[in-house]
C-alpha positions in Angstrom: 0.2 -24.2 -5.2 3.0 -21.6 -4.0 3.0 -20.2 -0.7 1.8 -17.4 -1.8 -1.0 -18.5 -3.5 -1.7 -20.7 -0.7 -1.9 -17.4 1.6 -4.3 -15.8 -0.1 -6.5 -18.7 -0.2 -6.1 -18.5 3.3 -6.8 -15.2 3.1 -10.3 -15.3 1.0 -11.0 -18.0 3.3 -10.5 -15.2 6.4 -12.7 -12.5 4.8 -15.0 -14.6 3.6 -16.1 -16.4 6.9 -16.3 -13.2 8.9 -18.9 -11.8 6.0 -20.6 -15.3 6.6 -20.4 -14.5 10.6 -20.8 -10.8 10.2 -17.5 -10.1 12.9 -14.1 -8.6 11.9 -11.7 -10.4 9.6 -9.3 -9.4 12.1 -11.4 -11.8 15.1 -11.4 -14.8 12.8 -7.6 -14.1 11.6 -6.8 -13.8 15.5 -8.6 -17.3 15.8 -6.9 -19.3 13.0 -3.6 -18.0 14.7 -4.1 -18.7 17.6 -5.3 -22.5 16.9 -2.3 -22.7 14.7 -3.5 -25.4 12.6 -2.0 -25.4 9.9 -0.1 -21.9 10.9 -0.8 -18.9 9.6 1.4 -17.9 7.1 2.7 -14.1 7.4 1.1 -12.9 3.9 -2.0 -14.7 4.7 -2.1 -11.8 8.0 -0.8 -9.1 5.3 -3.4 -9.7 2.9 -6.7 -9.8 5.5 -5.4 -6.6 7.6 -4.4 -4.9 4.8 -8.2 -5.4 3.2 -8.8 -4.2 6.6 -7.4 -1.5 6.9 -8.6 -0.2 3.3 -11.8 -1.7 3.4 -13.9 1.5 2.6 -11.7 2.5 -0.4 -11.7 -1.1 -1.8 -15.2 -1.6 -1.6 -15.5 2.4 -3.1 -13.7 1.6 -6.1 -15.3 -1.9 -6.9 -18.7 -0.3 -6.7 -17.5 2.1 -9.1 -15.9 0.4 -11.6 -17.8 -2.9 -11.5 -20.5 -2.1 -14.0 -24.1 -3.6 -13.4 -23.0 -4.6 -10.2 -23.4 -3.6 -6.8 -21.2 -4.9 -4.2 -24.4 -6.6 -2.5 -25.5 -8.3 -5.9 -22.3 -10.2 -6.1 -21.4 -13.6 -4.9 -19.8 -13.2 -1.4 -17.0 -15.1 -3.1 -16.6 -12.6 -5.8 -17.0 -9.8 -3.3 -14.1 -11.2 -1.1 -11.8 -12.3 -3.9 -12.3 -8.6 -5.5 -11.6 -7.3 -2.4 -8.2 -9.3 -1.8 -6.8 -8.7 -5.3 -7.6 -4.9 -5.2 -5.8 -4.4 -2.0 -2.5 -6.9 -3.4 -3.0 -4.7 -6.6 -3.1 -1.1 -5.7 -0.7 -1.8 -2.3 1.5 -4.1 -2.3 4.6 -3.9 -4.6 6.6 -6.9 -4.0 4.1 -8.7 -6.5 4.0 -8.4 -10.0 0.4 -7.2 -11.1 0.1 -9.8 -13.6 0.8 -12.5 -11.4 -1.8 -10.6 -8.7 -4.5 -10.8 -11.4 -4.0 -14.6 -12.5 -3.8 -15.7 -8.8 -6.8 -13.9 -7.6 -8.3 -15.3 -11.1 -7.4 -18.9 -10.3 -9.5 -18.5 -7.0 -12.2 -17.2 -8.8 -12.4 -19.9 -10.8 -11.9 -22.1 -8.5 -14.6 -21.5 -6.1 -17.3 -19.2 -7.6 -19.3 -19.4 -10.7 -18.1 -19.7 -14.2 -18.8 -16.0 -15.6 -16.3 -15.3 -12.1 -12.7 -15.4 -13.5 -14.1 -13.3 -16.8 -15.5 -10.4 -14.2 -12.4 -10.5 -11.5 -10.1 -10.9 -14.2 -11.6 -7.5 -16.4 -12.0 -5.2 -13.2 -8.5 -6.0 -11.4 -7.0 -5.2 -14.9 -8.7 -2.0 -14.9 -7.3 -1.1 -11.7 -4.0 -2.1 -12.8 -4.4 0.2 -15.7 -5.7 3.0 -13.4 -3.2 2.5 -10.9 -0.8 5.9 -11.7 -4.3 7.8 -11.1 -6.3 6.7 -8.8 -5.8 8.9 -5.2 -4.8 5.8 -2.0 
């Protein structure tokens, strides 16, 4: 696995423990750097504040676009991978968006269920395709 791709498993890891602890990403990122072990890697902090920090648009546009599915419905997996690749998608632009897709796919597939990679895969397409319009 890249470094990157390593740092955003890091980084679903981040969000998904504070949803599981109900506190701030930002409390549980604070923790993991501070213990150090392993270190933190710097897009791993990227990735979690920047989720963060858009949090209420994020989770606005995957209720709205993901069909027959509310944001409480979904695996907290789902949730948090959805929520990581929307934010690398719609604002970061050092990655390619194809590469964004696949990685956040991978994790999918990875750790949640097997319909997972289908549904992450259709809806962070369809923000890549709605990118040029949609208001950040």
């Amino acid at each position: 696995m890249s470094a990157r791709g390593k740092a955003r498993r890091r980084a679903l890891d981040v969000l998904f423990e504070a949803e599981a602890r109900q506190v701030s990403p930002l409390n549980v990122l604070a923790e993991r750097v501070e213990r150090a072990d392993p270190p933190v890697n710097e897009y791993t902090s990227f990735l979690v504040e920047g989720v963060v920090r858009h949090l209420d648009r994020i989770d606005e546009l995957i209720s709205t676009y993901a069909e027959g599915w509310t944001l409480e419905r979904m695996p907290a997996v789902d949730r948090n991978v959805l929520r990581g690749g929307t934010y690398e998608m719609l604002w970061s632009e050092e990655v390619p968006e194809g590469v964004v897709i696949s990685e956040w796919v991978h994790l999918a597939a990875e750790l949640s269920t097997d319909e997972s990679p289908q549904f992450v895969n259709g809806l962070l397409a369809r923000f890549k395709q709605l990118k040029p319009s949609l208001s950040l």
